[in-house]
N, C-alpha and C positions, 0 to 999 in steps of 0.2 A: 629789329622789331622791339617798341615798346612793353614795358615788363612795369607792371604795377605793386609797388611793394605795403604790405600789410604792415600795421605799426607794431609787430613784433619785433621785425627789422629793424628799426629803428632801435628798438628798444638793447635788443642783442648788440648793435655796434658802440653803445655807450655804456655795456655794462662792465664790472670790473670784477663779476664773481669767478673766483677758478675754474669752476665746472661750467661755465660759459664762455671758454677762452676759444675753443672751436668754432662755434656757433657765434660769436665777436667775430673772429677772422672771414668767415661768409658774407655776415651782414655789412662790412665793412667795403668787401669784394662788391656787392652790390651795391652799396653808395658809392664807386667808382666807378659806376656806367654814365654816361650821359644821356641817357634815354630809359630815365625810372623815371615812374609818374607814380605822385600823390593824392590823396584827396584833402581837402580839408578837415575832414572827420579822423584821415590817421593822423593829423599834426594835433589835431587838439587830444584824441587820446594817448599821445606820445608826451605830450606836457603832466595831463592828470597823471599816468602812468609813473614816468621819467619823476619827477619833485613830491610823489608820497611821501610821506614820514617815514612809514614804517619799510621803503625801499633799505638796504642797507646800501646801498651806492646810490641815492637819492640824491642827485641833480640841485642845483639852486637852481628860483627860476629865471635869473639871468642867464645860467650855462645852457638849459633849456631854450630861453627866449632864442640865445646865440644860435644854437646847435639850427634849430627850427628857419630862423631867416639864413641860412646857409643853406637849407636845402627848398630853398624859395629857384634855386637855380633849375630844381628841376620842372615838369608840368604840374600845377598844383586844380585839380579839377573840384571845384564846387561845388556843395551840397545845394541842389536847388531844389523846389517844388516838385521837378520832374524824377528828379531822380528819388525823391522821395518817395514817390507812389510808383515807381521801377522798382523800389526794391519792396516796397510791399507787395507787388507781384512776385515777385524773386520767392520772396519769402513764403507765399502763398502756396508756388508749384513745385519751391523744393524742401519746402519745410526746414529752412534755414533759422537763425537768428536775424533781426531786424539787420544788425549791425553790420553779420556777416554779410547778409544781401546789399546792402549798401556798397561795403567794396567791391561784390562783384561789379553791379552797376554802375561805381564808377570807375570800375577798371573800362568796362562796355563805353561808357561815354566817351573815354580817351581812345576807343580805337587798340586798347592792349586785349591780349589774346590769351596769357599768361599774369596769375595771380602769384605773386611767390608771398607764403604764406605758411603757418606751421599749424593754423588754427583752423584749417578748415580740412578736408579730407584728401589724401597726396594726389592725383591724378582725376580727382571728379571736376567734369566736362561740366558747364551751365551754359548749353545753348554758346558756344563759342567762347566761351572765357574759360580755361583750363588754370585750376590750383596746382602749384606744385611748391612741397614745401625741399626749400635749400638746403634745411638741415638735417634734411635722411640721409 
């Protein structure tokens, strides 16, 4: 089953701080599935994120650029019109952030079941799309 990862994930498997060296090893485990799916909202918040300044392990954005067309191997689903005003519903009925509703919604597009996520609440249900974050 398809498993939708939040761009926290992302951000965890490239980071180099100590107290993230567990939480590295997870997110890492999880870019070793072949059946994660992305949206284009967590790549591009993975670039902003990932090449801050003020990151202490802050990315060039080549290594970024790099990292990013590497994980083109997985599903990469679309922010479109529809899902736009899907997650403004989202948002509406469970009093979400725009943002977070977004990746519910496109986790729902792709057909994933499972959000692995650390940013939203560990085991809350939205109408068939289940968060669970990896690094509890």
């Amino acid at each position: 089953m398809s498993v939708f990862l939040d761009t926290n994930v992302l951000l965890y498997a490239v980071s180099k701080a100590p107290a993230e060296t567990e939480k590295a090893k997870v997110a890492l485990g999880l870019l070793d599935r072949t059946d994660a799916v992305l949206s284009t909202q967590v790549l591009q918040e993975f670039y902003v994120q990932a090449t801050r300044s003020s990151r202490s392990d802050s990315l060039s954005h080549e290594q970024a650029a790099l990292l990013m067309d590497s994980w083109l191997r997985f599903r990469v689903v679309p922010v479109t019109a529809e899902l736009v005003f899907a997650a403004l519903n989202t948002k509406k009925r469970w009093g979400l952030s725009y943002w977070d509703s977004a990746i519910i919604e496109a986790a729902r597009a792709a057909g994933c079941k499972r959000v692995m996520s650390e940013d939203m609440q560990d085991g809350q249900d939205f109408s068939g799309v289940k968060v669970v974050n990896p690094f509890a």
